[in-house]
Structures are given as C-alpha cells and as structure tokens.
MILO-626000 format. One record per atom (N, C-alpha, C): atom name; residue number from 1; x, y, z. Coordinates in steps of 0.001 Angstrom, whole numbers. Atoms other than C-alpha are relative to their C-alpha. Example, Ala and Ser with C-alpha at 12.3 -4.5 7.8 and 13.67 -1.06 7.14 Angstrom:
2
 atome num    east   north      up
     N   1     890   -1190       0
    CA   1   12300   -4500    7800
     C   1     900    1200       0
     N   2    -820   -1190     -60
    CA   2   13670   -1060    7140
     C   2    -770    1090     730
END
This chain:
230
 atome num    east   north      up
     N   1     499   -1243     597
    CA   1  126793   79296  204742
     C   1    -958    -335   -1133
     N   2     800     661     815
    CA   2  123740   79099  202605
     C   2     481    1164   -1222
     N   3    -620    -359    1171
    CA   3  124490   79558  199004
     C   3    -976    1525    -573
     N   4    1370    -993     892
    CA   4  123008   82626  196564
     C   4    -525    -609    -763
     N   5    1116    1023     737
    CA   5  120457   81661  194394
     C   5    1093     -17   -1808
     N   6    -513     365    1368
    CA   6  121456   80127  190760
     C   6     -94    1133   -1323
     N   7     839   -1209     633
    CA   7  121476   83141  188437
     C   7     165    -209   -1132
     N   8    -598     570    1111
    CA   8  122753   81451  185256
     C   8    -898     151    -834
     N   9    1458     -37     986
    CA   9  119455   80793  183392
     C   9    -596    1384     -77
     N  10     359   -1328      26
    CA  10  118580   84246  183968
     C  10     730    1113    -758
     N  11   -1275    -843    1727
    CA  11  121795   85812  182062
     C  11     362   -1137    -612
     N  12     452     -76    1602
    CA  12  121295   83637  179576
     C  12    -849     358    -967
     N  13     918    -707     356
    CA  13  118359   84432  179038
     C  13    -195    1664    -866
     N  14    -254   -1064     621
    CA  14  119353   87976  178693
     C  14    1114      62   -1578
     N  15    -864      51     839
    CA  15  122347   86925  176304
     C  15    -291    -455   -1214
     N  16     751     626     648
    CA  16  119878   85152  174253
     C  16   -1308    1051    -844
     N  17    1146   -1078     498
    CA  17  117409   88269  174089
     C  17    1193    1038    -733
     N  18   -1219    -875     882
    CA  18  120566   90517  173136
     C  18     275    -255   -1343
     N  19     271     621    1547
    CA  19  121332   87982  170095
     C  19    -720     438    -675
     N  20    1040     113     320
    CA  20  118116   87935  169309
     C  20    -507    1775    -977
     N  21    -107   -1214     212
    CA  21  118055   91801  169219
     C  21     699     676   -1161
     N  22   -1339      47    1067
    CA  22  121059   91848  167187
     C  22    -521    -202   -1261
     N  23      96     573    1545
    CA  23  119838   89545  164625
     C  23   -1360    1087    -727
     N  24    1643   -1089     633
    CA  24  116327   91562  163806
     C  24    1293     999    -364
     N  25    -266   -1538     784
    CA  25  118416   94852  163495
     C  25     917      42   -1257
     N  26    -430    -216    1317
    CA  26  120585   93525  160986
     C  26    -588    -410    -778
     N  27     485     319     946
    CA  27  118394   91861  159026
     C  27   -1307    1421    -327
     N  28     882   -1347     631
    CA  28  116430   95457  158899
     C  28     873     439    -441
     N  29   -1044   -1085     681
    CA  29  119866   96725  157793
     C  29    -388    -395   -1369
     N  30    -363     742     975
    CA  30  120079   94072  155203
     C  30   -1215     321    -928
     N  31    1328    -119     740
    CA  31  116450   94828  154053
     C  31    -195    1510    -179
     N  32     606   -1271     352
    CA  32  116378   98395  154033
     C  32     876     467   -1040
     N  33   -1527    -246     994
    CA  33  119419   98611  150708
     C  33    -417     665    -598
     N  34     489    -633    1000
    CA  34  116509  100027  148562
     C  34     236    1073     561
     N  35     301   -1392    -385
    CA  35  115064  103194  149365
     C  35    -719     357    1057
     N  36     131    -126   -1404
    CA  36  114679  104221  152821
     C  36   -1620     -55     305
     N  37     945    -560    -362
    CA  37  111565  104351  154677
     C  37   -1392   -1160    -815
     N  38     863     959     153
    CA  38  109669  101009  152854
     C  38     180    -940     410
     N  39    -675    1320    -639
    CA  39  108735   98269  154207
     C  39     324   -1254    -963
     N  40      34     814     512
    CA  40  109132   94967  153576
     C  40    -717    -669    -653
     N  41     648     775     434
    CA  41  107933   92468  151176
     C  41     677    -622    -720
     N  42   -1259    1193     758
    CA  42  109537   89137  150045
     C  42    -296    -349   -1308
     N  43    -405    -503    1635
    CA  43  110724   88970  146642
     C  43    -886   -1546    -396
     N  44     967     806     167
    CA  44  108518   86101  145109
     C  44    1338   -1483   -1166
     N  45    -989     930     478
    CA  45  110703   82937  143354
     C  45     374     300   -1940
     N  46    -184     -34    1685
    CA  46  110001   83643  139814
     C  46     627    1508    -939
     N  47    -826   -1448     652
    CA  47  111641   87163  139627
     C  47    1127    -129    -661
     N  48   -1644     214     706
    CA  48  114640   87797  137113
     C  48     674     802    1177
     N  49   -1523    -246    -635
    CA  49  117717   87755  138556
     C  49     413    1450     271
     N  50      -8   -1505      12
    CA  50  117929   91681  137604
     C  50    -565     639     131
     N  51     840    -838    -653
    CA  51  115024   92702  139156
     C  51      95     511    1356
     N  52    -726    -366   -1413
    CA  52  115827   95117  142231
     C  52    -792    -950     957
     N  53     463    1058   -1082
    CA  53  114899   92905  145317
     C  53   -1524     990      72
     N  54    1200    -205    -934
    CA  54  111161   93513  146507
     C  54     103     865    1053
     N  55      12    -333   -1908
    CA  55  112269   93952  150082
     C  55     301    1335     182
     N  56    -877   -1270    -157
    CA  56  115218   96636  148924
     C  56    -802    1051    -682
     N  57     831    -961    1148
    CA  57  112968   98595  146385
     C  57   -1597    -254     365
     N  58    1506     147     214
    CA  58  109566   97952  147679
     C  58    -548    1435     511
     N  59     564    -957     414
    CA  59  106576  100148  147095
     C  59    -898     786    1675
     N  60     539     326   -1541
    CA  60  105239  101621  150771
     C  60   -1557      47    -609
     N  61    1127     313    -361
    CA  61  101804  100827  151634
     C  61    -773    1183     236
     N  62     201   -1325    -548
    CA  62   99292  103694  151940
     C  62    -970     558    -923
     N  63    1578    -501     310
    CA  63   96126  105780  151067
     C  63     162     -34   -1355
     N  64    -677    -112     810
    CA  64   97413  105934  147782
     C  64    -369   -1029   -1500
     N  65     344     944    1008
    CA  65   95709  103855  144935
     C  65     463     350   -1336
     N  66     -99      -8    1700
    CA  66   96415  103822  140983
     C  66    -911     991    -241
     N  67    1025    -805      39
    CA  67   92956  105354  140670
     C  67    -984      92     870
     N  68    1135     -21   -1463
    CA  68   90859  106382  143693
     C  68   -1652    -393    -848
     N  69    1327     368       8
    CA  69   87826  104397  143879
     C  69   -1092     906     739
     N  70    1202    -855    -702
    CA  70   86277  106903  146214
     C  70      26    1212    -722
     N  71     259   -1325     168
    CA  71   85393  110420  146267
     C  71    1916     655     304
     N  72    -815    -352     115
    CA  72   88268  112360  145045
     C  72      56    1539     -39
     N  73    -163   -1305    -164
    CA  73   90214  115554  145064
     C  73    -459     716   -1429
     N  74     463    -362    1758
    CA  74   88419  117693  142005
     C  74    1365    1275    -551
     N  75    -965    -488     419
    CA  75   91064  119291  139424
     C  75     301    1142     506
     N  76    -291    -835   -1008
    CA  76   90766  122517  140925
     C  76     511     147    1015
     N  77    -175    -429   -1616
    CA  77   91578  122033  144418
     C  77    1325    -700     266
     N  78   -1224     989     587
    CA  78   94803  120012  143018
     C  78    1400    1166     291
     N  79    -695   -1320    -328
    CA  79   97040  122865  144964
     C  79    1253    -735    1081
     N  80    -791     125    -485
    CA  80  100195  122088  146753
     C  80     351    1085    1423
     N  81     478    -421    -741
    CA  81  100409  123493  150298
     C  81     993    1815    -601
     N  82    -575   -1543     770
    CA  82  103118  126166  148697
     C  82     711     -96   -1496
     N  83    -363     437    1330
    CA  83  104253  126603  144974
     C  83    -902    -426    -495
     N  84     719     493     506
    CA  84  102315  125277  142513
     C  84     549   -1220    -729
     N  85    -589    1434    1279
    CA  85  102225  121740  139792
     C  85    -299     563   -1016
     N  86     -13    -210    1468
    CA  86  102906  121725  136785
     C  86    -977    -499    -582
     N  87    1320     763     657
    CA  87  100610  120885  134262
     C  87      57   -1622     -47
     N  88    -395    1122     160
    CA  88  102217  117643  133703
     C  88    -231   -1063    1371
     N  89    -237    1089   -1562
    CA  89  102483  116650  137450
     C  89   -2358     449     -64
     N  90    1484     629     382
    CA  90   98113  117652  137142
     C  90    -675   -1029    -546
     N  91     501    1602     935
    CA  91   97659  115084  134580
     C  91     306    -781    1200
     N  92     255     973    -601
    CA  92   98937  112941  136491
     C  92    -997    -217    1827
     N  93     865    -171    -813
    CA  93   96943  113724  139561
     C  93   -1119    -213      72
     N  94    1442      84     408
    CA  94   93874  113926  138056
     C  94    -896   -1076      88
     N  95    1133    1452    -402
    CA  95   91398  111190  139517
     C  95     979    -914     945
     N  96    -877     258    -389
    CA  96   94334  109952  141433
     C  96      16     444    1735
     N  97    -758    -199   -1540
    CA  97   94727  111799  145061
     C  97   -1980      24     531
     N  98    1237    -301    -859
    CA  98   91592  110755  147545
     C  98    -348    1236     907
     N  99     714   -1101   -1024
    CA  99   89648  113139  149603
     C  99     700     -72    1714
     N 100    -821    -138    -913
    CA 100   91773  114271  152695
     C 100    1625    -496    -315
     N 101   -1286     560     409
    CA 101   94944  113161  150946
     C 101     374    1495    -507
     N 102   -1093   -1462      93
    CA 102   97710  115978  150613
     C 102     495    -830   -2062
     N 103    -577     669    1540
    CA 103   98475  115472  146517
     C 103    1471     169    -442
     N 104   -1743    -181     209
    CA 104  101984  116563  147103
     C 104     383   -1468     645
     N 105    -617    1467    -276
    CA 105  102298  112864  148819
     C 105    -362    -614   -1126
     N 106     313    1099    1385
    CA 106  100402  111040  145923
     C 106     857     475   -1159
     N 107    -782    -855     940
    CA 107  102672  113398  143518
     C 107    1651   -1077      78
     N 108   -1522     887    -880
    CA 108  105912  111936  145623
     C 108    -230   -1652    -331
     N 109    -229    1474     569
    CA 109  105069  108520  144967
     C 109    -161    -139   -1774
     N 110    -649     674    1972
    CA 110  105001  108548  140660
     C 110    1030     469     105
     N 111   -1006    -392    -181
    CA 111  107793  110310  141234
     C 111    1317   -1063     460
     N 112    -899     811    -434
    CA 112  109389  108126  143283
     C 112      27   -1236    -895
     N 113     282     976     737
    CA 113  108119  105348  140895
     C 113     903     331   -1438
     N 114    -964    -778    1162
    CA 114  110167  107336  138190
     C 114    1387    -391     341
     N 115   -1557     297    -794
    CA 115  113229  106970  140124
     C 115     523   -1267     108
     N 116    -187    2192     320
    CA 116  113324  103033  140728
     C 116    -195    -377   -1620
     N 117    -414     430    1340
    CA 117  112717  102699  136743
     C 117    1231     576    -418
     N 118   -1218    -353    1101
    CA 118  115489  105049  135770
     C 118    1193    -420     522
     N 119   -1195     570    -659
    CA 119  117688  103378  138620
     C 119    -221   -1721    -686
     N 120    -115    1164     234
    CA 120  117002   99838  137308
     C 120     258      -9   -1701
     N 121    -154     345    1670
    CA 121  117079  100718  133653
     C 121    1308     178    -227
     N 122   -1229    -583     -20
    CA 122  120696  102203  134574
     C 122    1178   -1583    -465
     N 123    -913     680      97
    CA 123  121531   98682  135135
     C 123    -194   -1700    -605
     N 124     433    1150     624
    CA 124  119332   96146  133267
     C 124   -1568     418    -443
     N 125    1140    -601     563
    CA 125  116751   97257  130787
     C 125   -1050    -974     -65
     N 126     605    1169     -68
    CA 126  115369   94167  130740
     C 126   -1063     152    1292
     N 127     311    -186   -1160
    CA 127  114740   94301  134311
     C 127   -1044    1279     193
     N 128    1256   -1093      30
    CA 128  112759   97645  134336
     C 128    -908    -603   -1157
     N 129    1180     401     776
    CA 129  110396   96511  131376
     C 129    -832   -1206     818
     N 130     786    1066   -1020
    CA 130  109812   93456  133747
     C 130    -815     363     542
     N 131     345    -380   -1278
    CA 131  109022   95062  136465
     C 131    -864    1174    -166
     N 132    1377    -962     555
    CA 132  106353   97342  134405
     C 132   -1232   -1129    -730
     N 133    1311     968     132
    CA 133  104777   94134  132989
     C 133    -564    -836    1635
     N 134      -1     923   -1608
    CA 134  104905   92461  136512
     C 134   -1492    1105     601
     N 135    1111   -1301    -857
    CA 135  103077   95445  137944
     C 135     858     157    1417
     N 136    -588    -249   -1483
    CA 136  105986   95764  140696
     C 136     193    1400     231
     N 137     -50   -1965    -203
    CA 137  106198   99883  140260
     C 137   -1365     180    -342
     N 138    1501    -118    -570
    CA 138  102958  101404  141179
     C 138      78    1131   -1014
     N 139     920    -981     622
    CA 139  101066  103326  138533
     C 139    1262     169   -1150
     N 140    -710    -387    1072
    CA 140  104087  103074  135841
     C 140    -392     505    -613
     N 141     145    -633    1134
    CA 141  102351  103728  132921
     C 141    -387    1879     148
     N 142     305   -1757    -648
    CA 142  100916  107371  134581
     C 142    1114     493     105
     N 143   -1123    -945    -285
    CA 143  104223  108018  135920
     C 143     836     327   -1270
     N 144    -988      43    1160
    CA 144  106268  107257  132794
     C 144    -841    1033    -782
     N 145     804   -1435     939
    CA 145  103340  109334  130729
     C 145     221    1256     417
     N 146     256   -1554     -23
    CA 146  103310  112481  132703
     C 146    1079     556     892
     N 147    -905    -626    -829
    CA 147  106118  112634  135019
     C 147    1236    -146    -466
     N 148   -1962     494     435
    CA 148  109700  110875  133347
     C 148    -553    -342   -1254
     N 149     120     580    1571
    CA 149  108407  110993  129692
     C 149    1539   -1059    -888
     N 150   -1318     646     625
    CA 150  112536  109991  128892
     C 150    -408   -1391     119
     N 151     176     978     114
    CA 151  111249  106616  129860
     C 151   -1250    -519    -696
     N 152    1030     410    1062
    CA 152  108623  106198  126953
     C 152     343   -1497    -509
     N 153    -489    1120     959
    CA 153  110684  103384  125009
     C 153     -50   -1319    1048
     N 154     342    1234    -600
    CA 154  110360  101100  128005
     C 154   -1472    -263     421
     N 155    1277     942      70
    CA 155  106779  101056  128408
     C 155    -364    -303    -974
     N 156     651     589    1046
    CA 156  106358  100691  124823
     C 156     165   -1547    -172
     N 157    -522    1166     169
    CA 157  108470   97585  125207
     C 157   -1072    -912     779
     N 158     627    1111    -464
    CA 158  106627   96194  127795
     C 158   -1369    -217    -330
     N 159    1184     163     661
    CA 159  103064   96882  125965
     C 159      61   -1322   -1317
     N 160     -64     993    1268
    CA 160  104801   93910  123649
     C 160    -243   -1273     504
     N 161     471    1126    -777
    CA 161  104597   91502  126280
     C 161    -728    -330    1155
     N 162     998     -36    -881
    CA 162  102628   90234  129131
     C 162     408    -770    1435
     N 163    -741     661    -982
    CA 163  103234   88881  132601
     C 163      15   -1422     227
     N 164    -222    1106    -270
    CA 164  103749   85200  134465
     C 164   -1839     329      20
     N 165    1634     321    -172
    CA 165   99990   83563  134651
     C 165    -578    -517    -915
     N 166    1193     214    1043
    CA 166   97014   82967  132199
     C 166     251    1675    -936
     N 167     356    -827     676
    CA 167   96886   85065  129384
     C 167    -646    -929   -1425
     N 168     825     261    1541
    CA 168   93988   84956  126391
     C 168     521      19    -969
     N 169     -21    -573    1161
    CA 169   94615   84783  122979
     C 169    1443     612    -703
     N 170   -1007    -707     608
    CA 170   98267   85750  122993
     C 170     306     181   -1107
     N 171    -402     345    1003
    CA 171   99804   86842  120011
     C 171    1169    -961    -620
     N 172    -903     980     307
    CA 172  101361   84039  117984
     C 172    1887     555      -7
     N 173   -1101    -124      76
    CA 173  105262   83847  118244
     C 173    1142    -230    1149
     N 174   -1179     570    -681
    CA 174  108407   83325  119980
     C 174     106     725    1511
     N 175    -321    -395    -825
    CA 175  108657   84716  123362
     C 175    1359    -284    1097
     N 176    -741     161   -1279
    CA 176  111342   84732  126231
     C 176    -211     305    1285
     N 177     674    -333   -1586
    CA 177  110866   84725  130244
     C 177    1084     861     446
     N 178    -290   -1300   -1012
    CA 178  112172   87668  132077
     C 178     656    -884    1230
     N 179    -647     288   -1554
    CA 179  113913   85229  135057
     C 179     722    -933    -207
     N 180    -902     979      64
    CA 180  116371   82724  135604
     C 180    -322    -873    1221
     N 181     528    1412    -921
    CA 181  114332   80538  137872
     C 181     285   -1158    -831
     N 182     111    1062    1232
    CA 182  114903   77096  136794
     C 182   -1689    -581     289
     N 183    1123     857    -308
    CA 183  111265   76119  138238
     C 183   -1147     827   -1664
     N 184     472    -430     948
    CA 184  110041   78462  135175
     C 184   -1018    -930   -1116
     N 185     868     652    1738
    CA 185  107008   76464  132375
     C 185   -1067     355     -89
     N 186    1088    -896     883
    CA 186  104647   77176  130155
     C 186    -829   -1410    -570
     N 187     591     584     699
    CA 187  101999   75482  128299
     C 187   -1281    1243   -1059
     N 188     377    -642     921
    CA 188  100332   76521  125212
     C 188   -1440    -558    -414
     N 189     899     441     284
    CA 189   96609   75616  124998
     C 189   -1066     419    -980
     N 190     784    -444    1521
    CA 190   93800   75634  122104
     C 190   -1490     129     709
     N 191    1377    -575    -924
    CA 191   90233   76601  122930
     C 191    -473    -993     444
     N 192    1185    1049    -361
    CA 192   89114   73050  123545
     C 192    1120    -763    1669
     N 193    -862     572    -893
    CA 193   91760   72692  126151
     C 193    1093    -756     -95
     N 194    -888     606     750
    CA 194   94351   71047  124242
     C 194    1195     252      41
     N 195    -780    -339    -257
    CA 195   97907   71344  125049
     C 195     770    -476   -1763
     N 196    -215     -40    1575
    CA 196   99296   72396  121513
     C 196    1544      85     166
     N 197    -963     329    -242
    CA 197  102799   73253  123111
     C 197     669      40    1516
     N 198    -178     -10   -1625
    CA 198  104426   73057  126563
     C 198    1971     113    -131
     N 199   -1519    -125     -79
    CA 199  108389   73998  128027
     C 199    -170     342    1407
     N 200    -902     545     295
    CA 200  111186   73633  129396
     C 200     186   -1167    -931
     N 201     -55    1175     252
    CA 201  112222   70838  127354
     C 201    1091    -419    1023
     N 202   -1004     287    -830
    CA 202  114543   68998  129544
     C 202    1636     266    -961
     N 203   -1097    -407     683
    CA 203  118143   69875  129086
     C 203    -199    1139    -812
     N 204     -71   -1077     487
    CA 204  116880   73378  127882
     C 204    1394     790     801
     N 205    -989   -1101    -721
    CA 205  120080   75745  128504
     C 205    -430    1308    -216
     N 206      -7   -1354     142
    CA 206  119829   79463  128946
     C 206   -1565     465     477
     N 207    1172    -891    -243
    CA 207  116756   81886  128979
     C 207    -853    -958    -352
     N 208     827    1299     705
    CA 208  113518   79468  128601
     C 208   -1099    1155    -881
     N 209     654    -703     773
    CA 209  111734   80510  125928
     C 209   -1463    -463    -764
     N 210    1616     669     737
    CA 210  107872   79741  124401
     C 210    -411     118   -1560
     N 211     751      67    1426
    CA 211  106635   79023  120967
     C 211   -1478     213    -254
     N 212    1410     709    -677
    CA 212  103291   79700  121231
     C 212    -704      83   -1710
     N 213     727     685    1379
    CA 213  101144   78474  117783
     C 213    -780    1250     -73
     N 214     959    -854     861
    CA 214   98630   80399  115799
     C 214   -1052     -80     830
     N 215    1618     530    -654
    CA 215   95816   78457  117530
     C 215    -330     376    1135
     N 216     555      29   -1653
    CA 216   96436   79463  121304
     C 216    -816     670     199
     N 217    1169   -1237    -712
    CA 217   93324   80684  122910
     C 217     699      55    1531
     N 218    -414    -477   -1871
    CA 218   95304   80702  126700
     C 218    1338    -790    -152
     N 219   -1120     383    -558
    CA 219   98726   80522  127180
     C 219     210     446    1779
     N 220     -16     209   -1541
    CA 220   99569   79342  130780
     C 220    1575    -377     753
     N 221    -937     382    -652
    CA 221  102895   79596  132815
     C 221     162     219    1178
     N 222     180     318   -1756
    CA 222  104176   79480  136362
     C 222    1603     128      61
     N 223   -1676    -157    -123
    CA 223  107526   81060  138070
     C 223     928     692   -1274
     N 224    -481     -66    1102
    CA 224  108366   82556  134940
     C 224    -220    2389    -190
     N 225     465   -1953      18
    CA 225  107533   86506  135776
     C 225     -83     388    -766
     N 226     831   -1334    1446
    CA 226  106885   88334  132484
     C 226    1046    -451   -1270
     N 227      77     181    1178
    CA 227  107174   87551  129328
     C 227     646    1385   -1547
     N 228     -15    -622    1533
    CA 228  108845   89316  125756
     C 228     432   -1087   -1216
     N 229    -229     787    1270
    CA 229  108950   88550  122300
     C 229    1546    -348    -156
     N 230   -1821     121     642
    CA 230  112517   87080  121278
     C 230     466     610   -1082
END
C-alpha cells in the first residue's frame, strides 16, 4: 500500500506561525499599558527610571505640529463642529490647527498632553519636569499655559534646567541628571575647547551630578536625559 504523503513540516509550520502570532499580540498587549490608541516608540537608554515608558505613554503621530508651518486655520473659523471653546482652549489654538484639520482633534491632543503630566506628576515630579525638558509631551509649555494652568510650578521648574546634549553657556552651578543610567557623563568645556570639568568620577554612588565652573561656554553630556540644579 503506498504511503500518504509526509505532512509533518507542514503542521509545524502552522504551529510555528500560531506562536509566532501569539507572541506579536502580546507584546502589543505589553506595549499598549499607556494610553490606548498610540503607537509605538522605544524608550531611548538614558531616560529616568520614573519616566512613563515611551512605548506605554507615547505621543501619536499626525497632522498635528507645535506650530503649523503652513497655512493655517484663522482665529475666527476656530469653531468646533458643535458647542463652542473657550477662550483659553483659543489661545491655545491659535496658529496651531492646519488648514483642513478639525481643531477639536488638535484641541484633544494638549489636552491629552495635560493628562500624561498630571498622571506622571501623581507619581514622580521629577519625572514630569523631565519629560518637559526632554521634549517627550508635545507642545507642554502651550498646554500647561492655556489648558491645565494647575501645572504652572512644573514648567517653571523645568525652565531651570536643560536637557541631555550640548548646551551654550550654561549657568554656573551644581546640577543633577534626571536618570539612573549608569552609562550617564558630562564634560564641562571653556571656549577654547578645554575640558575644565568632566563626570562620573569612578565609584560615584547615587544620582550623577555636574559642577559646571564659571567659565563654561558648552557643557556636553550623553545618556543622561535632562538636567536640574541640585
């Protein structure tokens, strides 16, 4: 009797695409913890520890700029399809929602940008001021001005310090880094290029923190996400 054909490789195959299936949908579970309906984007190494994940809290993608570079909606025509805005939610509108853009969506995102600061300040204040010097919430300073004034005292905070990178001219004094990377350093340079101070020192414990001199014309760090005074 001639045999049936070998069907083995074929359901595995399938048992292999099933897995496979499996694993994607939980790792969209695992990634969607923030707030529904954004996508992804991986959290970067030098974030503090108490900054909401990227992935879970990220910002969606979309017509939607800080300040429209194009031709925009003019204050007038700044109308919601029913009800009206407040004056407050105008301000913030104002130069803000592009041409063919509904301003009740561009409205919905400071809004929503309101919401992720007062949920992260709930549980590390630190962490929201970060994540307003970072630039990881879209259009903070607008939203915090005209939509969640209660959160004034954290952008003032973070107008004290500045993020991971190059910055000119800082002002002299003691700072601390916003993360608990250990790959976190700094260097402290003078206008002629001169490294005046530099950190970690080895065997630094705790938060790493910068001295930076009178003289710096560019302080320079790396992995170290945002910066306040100590």
């Amino acid at each position: 009797m001639r045999r049936p054909p070998h069907r083995r490789p074929a359901a595995a195959a399938l048992v292999l695409a099933a897995v496979l299936a499996l694993s994607a949908c939980s790792s969209s579970d695992d990634a969607g913890g923030g707030r529904a309906g954004g996508p992804s984007k991986a959290a970067g190494p030098s974030r503090s520890a108490a900054v909401p994940d990227r992935q879970a809290e990220a910002e969606p993608p979309g017509p939607t700029p800080s300040i429209s570079r194009g031709p925009v909606v003019p204050d007038a025509e700044l109308k919601p399809v029913t009800g009206s805005f407040t004056q407050d939610q105008k301000a913030y509108l104002s130069g803000r929602v592009p041409k063919d853009t509904d301003p009740a969506a561009v409205l919905q995102t400071g809004q929503e940008s309101c919401q992720r600061l007062e949920r992260t300040a709930k549980r590390d204040k630190d962490a929201a001021v970060g994540a307003i010097i970072a630039g990881d919430i879209r259009d903070a300073e607008a939203a915090i001005t005209h939509l969640c004034t209660a959160q004034k005292p954290l952008l003032a905070t973070a107008k004290t310090g500045f993020p991971d990178g190059t910055t000119k001219t800082p002002r002299a004094g003691t700072y601390r880094a916003l993360t608990t990377d250990p790959a976190c350093a700094w260097r402290a340079l003078d206008a002629d290029g001169k490294v005046l101070a530099s950190g970690p020192s080895p065997g630094d414990d705790g938060p790493v923190k910068a001295g930076i001199p009178a003289r710096t014309a560019e302080f320079v760090s790396s992995s170290c996400y945002a910066w306040l005074p100590a």
